[in-house]
C-alpha positions as CSV (number, residue, x, y, z in Angstrom):
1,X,167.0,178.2,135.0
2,X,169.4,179.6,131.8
3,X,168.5,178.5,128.5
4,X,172.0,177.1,128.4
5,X,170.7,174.4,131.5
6,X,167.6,173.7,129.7
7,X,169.4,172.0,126.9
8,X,171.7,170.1,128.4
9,X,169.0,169.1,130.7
10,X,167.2,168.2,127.4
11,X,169.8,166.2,126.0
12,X,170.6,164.5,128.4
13,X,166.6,163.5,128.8
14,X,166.9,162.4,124.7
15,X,170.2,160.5,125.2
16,X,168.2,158.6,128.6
17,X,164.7,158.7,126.7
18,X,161.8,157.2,126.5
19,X,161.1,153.5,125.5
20,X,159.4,154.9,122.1
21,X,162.6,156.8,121.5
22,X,165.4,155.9,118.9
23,X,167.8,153.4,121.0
24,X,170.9,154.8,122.6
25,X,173.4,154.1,120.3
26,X,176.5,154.5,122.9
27,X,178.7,156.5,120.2
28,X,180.7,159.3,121.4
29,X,178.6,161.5,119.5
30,X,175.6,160.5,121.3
31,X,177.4,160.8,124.6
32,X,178.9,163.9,124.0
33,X,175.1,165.6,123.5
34,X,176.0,167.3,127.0
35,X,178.8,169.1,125.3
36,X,177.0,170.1,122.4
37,X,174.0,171.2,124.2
38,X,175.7,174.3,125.2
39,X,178.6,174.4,122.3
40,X,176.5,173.9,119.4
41,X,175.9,171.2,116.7
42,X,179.0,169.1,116.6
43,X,180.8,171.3,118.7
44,X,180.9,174.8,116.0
45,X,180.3,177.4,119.3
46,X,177.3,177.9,120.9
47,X,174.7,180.6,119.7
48,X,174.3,182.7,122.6
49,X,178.0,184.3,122.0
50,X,180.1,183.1,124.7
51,X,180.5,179.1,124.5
52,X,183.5,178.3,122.5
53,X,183.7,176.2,119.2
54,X,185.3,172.9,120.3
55,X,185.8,170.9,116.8
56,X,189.0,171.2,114.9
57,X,190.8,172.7,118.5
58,X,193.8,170.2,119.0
59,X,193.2,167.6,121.5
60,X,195.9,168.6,123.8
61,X,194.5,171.3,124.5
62,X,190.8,170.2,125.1
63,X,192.4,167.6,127.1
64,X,193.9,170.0,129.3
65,X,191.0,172.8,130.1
66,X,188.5,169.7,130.5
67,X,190.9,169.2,133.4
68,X,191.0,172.3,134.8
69,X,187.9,172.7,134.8
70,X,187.3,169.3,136.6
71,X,190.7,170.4,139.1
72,X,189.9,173.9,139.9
73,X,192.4,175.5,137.7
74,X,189.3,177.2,135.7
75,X,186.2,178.0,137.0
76,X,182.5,177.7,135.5
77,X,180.1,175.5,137.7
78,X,178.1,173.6,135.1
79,X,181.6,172.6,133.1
80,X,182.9,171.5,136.8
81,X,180.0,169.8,137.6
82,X,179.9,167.9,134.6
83,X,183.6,166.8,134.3
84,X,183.6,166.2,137.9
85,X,183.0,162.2,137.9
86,X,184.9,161.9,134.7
87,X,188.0,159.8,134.3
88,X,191.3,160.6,132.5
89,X,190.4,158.0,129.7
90,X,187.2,159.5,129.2
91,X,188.4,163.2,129.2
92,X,191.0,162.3,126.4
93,X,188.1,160.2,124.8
94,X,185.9,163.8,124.4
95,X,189.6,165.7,123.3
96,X,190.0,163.3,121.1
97,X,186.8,163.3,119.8
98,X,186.4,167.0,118.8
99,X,189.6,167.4,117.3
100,X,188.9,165.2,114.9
101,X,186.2,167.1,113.7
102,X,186.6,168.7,110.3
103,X,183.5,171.0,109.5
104,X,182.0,173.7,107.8
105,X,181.4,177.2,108.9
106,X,178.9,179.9,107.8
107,X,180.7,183.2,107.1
108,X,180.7,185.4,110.3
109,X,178.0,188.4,110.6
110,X,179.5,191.9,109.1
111,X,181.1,193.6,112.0
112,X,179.5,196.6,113.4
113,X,182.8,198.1,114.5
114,X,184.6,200.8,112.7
115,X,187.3,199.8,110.0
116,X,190.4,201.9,111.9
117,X,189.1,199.8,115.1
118,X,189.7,196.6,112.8
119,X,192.7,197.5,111.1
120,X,194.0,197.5,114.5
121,X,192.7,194.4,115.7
122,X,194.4,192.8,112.1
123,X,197.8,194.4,112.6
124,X,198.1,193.3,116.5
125,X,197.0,189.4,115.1
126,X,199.6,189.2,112.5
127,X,202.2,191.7,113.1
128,X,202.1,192.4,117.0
129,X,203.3,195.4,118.3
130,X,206.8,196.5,119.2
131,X,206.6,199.4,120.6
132,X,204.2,198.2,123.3
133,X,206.2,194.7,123.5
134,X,202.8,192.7,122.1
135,X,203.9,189.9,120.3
136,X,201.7,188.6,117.0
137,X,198.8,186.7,118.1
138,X,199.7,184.2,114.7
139,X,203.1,183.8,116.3
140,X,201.8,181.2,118.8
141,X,198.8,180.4,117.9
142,X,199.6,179.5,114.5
143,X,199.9,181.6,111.1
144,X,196.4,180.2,110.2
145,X,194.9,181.4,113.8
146,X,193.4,177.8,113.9
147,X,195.9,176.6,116.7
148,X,199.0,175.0,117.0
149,X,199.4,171.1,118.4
150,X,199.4,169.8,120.5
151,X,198.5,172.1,123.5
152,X,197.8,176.4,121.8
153,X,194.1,176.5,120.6
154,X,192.7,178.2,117.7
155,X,191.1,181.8,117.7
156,X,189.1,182.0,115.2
157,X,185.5,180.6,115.1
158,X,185.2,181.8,118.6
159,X,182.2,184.7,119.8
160,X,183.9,187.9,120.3
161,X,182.3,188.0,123.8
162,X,184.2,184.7,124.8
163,X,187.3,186.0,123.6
164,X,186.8,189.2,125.6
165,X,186.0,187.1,128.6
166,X,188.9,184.9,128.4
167,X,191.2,188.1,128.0
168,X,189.2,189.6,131.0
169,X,189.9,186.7,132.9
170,X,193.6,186.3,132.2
171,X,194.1,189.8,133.5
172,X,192.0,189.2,136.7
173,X,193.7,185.9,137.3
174,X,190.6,183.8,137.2
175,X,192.2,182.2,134.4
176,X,195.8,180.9,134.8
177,X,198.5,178.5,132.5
178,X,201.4,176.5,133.7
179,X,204.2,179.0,135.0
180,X,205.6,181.0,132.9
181,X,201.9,182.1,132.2
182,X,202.9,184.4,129.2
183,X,199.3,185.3,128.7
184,X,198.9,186.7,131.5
185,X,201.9,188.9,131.1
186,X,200.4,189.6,127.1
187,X,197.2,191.3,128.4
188,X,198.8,192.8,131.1
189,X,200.3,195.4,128.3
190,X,197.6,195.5,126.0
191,X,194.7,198.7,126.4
192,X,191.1,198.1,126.7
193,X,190.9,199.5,123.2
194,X,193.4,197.1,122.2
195,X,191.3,194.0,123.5
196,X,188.4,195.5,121.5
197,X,190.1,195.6,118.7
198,X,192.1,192.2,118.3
199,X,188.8,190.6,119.5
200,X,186.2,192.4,117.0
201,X,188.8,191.1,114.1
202,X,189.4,188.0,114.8
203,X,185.3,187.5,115.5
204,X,184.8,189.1,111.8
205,X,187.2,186.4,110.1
206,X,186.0,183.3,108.6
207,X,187.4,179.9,109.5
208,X,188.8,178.2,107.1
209,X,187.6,174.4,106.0
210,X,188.1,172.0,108.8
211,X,190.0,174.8,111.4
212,X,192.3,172.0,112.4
213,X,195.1,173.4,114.4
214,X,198.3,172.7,112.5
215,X,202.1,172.0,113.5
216,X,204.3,174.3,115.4
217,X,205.8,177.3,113.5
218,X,209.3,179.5,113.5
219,X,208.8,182.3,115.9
220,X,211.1,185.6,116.0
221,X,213.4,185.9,119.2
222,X,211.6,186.6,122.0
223,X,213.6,189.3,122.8
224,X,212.2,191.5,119.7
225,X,209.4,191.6,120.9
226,X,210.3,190.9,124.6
227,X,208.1,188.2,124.4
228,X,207.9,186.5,127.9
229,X,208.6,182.4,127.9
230,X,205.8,180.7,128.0
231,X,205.1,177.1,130.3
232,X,203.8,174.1,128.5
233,X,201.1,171.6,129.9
234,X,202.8,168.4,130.9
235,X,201.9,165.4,128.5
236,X,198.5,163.7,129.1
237,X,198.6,160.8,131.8
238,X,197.3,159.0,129.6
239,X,196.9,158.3,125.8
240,X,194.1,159.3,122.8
241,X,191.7,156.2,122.1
């Protein structure tokens, strides 16, 4: 059994609990002990280096993986097997939840990766790269890196080894967006030394206070950069609480 099943196993034993326990207060917070099980106090990332941080993303876009995950469009068994007998209402009702969050983080660990390997990693974040068609990754995900709402998530605050998982599994096509999928088409033209780079960076940055993601922002033609068009998840089904 992972470590990672243990605790949710555990929480979900203190949220039942004992008739000596402290009541069940049915409060999202107390039903969303699952999440945070594996994602860390109040949703900040989990400590093992590959579950995501949750709080401050916008709720769009929480909204949207918690369904794939529940509709086959991503794939990790415990996440599917957990969102599995959820409702809409209730999805939105965890989105929602998280994104409201405004927390504190702990500066990030000094990277052990060498500073020409960074200085890469900076430049392809906020400047992209022309000559190999890579578009910024600020000009999406938002000049703060903290996400754009509703639907683009926030990169910082995130493990380096999920970030290099979720690249890894854009260019194996285990992970997928609505059509035109232009992260797929992103990592298709960036170098393995690339991923390292723009990964280890924006793992080394801290996030700023409350990492809420903010409102869209002007973007350069796609065309200088030949930046493919990107699809947009179709509105929720239903509405936040």
């Amino acid at each position: 059994m992972t470590g990672c099943l243990r605790f949710l196993l555990l929480a979900i034993a203190m949220a039942a609990g004992p008739a000596h326990s402290a009541p069940f207060e049915n409060t999202i917070a107390q039903r969303t002990l699952a999440c945070t099980a594996c994602h860390g106090a109040q949703g900040r990332a989990g400590p093992d280096g590959y579950y995501p941080r949750l709080a401050g993303k916008p709720a769009g876009y929480l909204y949207n993986q918690l369904l794939n995950f529940r509709d086959g469009r991503r794939h990790y068994a415990l996440m599917t097997q957990l969102v599995d007998p959820l409702s809409d209402v209730y999805l939105m009702e965890i989105a929602t939840y998280f994104s409201a969050l405004e927390l504190t983080y702990p500066p990030p660990a000094p990277p052990a990766t060498a500073p020409d390997v960074l200085q890469r990693g900076q430049t392809l974040a906020l400047k992209g790269d022309a000559a190999h068609r890579l578009p910024a990754c600020a000009s999406c995900h938002g000049t703060a890196l903290t996400g754009v709402a509703p639907h683009i998530p926030g990169l910082l605050g995130l493990p380096r080894d999920y970030l290099n998982a979720q690249l890894g599994a854009w260019r194996t096509g285990q992970r997928r967006a609505h059509a035109p999928d232009c992260m797929a088409h992103i990592v298709a033209r960036m170098s393995d030394q690339d991923i390292h780079a723009t990964t280890s960076w924006l793992a080394a940055q801290p996030v700023p206070g409350g990492a809420r993601g903010g409102k869209p922002v002007a973007r350069a033609p796609a065309a200088e950069l030949d930046r493919p068009v990107c699809g947009s998840a179709p509105a929720p089904r239903v509405s936040p609480p």
